[in-house]
C-alpha positions in Angstrom: 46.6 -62.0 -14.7 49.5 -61.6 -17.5 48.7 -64.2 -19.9 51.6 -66.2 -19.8 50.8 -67.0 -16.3 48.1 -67.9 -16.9 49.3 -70.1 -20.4 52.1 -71.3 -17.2 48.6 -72.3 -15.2 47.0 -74.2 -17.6 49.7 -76.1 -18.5 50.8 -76.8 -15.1 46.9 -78.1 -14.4 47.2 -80.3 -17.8 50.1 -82.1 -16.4 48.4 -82.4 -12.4 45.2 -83.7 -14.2 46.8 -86.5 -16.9 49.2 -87.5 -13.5 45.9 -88.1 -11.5 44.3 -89.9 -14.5 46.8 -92.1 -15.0 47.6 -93.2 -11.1 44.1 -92.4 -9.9 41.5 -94.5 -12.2 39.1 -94.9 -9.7 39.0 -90.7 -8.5 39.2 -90.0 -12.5 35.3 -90.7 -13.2 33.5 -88.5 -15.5 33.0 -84.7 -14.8 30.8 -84.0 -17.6 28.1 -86.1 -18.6 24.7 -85.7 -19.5 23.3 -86.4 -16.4 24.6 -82.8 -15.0 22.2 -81.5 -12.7 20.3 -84.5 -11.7 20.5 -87.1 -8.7 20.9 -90.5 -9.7 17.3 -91.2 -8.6 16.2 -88.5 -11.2 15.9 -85.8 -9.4 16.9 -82.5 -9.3 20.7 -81.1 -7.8 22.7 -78.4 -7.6 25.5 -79.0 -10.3 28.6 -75.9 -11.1 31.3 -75.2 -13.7 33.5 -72.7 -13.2 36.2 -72.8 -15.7 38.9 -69.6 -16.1 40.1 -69.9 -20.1 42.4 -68.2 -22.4 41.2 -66.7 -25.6 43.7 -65.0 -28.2 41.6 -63.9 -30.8 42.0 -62.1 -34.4 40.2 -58.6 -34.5 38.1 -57.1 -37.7 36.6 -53.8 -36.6 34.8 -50.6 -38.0 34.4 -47.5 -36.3 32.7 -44.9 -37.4 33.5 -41.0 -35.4 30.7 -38.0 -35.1 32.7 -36.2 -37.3 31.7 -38.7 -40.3 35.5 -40.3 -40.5 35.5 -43.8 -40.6 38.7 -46.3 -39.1 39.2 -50.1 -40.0 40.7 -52.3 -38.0 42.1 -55.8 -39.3 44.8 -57.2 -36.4 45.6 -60.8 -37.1 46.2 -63.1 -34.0 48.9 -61.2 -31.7 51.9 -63.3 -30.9 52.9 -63.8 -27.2 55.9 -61.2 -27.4 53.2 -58.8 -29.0 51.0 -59.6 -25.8 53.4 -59.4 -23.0 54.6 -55.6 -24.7 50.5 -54.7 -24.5 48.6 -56.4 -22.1 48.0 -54.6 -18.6 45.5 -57.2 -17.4 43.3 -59.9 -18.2 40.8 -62.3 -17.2 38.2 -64.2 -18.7 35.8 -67.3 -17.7 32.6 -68.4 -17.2 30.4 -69.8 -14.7 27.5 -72.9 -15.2 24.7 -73.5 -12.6 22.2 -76.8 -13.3 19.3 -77.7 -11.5 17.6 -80.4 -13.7 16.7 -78.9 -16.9 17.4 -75.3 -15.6 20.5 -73.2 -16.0 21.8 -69.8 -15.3 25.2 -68.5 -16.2 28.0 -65.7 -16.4 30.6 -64.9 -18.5 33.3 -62.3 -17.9 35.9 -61.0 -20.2 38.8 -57.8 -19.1 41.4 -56.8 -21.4 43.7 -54.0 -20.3 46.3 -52.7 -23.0 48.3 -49.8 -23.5 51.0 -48.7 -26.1 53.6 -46.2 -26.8 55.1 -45.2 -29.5 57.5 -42.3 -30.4 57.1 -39.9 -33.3 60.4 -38.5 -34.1 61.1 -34.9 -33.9 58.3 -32.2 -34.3 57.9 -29.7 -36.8 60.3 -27.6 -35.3 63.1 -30.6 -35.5 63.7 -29.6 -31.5 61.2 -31.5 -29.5 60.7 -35.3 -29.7 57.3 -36.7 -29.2 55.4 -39.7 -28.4 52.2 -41.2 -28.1 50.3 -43.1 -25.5 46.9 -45.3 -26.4 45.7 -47.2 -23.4 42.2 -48.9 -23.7 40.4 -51.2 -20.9 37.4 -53.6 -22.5 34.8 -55.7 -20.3 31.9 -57.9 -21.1 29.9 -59.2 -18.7 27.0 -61.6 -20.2 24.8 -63.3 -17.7 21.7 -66.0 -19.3 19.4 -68.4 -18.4 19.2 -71.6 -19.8 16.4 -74.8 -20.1 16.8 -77.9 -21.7 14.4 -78.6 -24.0 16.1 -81.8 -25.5 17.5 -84.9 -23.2 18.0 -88.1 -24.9 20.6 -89.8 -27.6 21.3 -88.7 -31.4 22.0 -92.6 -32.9 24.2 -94.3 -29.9 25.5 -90.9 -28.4 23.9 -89.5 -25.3 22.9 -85.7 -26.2 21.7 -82.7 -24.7 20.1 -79.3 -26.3 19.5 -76.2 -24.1 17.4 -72.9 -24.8 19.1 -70.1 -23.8 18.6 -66.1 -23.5 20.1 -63.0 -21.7 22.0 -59.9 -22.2 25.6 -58.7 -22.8 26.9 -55.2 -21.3 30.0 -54.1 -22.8 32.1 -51.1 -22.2 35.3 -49.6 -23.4 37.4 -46.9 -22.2 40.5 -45.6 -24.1 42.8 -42.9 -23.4 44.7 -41.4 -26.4 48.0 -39.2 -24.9 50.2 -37.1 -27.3 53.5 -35.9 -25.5 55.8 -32.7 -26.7 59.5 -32.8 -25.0 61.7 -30.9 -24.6 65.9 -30.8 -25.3 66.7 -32.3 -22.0 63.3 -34.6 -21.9 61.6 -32.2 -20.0 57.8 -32.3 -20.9 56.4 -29.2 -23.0 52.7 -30.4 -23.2 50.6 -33.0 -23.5 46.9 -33.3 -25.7 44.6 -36.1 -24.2 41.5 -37.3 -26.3 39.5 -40.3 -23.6 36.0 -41.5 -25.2 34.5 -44.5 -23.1 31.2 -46.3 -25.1 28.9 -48.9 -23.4 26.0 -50.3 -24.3 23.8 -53.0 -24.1 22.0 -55.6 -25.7 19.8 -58.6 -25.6 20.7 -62.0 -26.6 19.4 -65.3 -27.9 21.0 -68.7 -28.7 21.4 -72.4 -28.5 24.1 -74.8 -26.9 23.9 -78.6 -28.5 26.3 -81.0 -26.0 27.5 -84.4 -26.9 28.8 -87.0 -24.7 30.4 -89.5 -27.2 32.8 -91.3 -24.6 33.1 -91.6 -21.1 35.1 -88.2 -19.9 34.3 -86.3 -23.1 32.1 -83.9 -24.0 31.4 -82.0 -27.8 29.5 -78.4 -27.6 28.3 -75.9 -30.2 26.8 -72.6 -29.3 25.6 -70.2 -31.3 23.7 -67.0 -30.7 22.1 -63.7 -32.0 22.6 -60.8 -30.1 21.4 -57.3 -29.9 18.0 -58.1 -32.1 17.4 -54.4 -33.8 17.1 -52.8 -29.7 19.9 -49.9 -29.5 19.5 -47.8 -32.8 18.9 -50.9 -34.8 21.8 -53.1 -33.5 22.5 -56.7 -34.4 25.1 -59.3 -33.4 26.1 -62.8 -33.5 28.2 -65.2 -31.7 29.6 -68.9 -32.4 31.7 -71.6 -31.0 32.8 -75.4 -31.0 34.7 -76.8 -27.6 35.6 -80.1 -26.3 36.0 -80.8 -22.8 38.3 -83.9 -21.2 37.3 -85.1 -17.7 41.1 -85.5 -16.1 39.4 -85.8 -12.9 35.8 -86.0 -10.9 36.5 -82.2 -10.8 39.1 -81.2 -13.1 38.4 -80.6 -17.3 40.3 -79.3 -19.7 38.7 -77.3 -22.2 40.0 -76.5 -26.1 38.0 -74.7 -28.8 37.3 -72.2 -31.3 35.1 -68.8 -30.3 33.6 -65.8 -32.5 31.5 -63.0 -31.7 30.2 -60.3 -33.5 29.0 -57.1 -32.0 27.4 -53.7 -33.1 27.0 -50.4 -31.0 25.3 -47.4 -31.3 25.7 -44.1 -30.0 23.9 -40.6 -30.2 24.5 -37.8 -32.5 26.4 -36.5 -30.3 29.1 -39.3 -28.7 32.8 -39.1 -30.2 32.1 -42.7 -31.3 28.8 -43.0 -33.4 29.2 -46.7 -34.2 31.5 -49.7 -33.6 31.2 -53.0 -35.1 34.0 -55.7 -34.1 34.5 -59.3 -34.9 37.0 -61.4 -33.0 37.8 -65.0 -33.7 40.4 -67.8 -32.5 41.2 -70.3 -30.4 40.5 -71.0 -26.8 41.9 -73.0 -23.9 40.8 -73.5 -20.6 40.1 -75.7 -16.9 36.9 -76.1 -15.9 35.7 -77.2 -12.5 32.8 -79.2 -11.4 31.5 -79.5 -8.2 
């Protein structure tokens, strides 16, 4: 989905959800609360969140070739005219089961860019020439989680969950360069692909708060690939707040980093890549 579609989604839902809050008090109860994925009586139910989101983060990267060159990458926060000239595709979301103090959940992130740019003339001043970087990124990162903590911190109802998984990433990039001719006809064209995937283990916390009715506070934080894969380590953080518009309907708002390292053999194009991204994030949940 292009992303100002979807930016055209979410507000679109914002403006369904605070209409329904505001002529439909008594469908508007709380969709998050503490008492996710148990019965009134106590016991144990089924309880999901599924909740589509936008994140448009800064990028810090280091990649290191088999050759022994080394690239940096520091990209500040693209703007939306920078993304509709890039992006190709996009989705990203996650997914929340509950039953009582278990969990189990899934997050997905695609990215699809590509990028051309001409050259000028060749050495020759007689051919023009241009090239064509396209790159396609997912992470998939599925987890279990149990709640080791359900009580109050002062007066506010709180929530603390134990959770642990794995991330799988994998990127494949194309790098095109194109010779033409006088009359545009194409004289040749030099095409470099590399695809790296790896994966790694992963550890972390998530703290929720429930301060008012319809509102909830979470911080996550994680450590991720834990010296497995050539020695590789990683780290992820966030802090979101989620508005219950309806029984089923939240908006979501946010700030999310991650941190992750790769390693490859002697012999892979790529050796090493370490990335940081970081920025905001929007998004709707569901609940159900």
């Amino acid at each position: 989905m292009p992303f100002a579609a979807l930016v055209r989604s979410t507000l679109c839902a914002f403006v369904l959800g605070t209409c329904l809050a505001a002529f439909a008090p008594k469908v508007a109860s709380a969709g998050v609360s503490p008492d996710d994925g148990y019965a009134p009586d106590g016991s144990y139910q089924w309880h999901f969140e599924l909740a589509p989101y936008a994140w448009v983060p800064a990028t810090s990267a280091s990649i290191r070739l088999g050759n022994g060159a080394t690239a940096n990458i520091n990209a500040g926060m693209p703007t939306l005219s920078q993304l509709r000239n890039v992006l190709t595709g996009v989705f990203m979301g996650f997914g929340i089961v509950r039953y009582g103090p278990w969990s189990a959940q899934l997050n997905i992130d695609f990215v699809s860019a590509s990028q051309t740019k001409g050259l000028g003339p060749g050495p020759l001043g007689i051919v023009s020439r241009t090239i064509d970087l396209s790159t396609t990124l997912w992470r998939v990162a599925p987890g279990f989680g149990y709640e080791v903590y359900r009580g109050a911190l002062g007066p506010v109802p709180a929530t603390l969950d134990a959770q642990a998984g794995f991330s799988y990433f994998t990127d494949s990039s194309t790098l095109d360069l194109t010779n033409f001719g006088p009359r545009g006809s194409t004289i040749s064209t030099n095409s470099l692909s590399a695809t790296t995937d790896f994966v790694q283990p992963w550890l972390g916390v998530r703290a929720s708060f429930y301060p008012w009715p319809r509102w909830r506070f979470q911080l996550q934080a994680m450590v991720q690939g834990l010296g497995v894969d050539n020695g590789s380590w990683g780290w992820g953080a966030g802090v979101f707040a989620s508005w219950a518009a309806t029984r089923w309907l939240n908006l979501i708002a946010g700030f999310n980093a991650i941190n992750s390292q790769g390693r490859n053999g002697s012999g892979a194009v790529i050796r090493t890549i370490n990335f940081t991204e970081y920025g905001p994030l929007a998004g709707l949940s569901f609940t159900f």
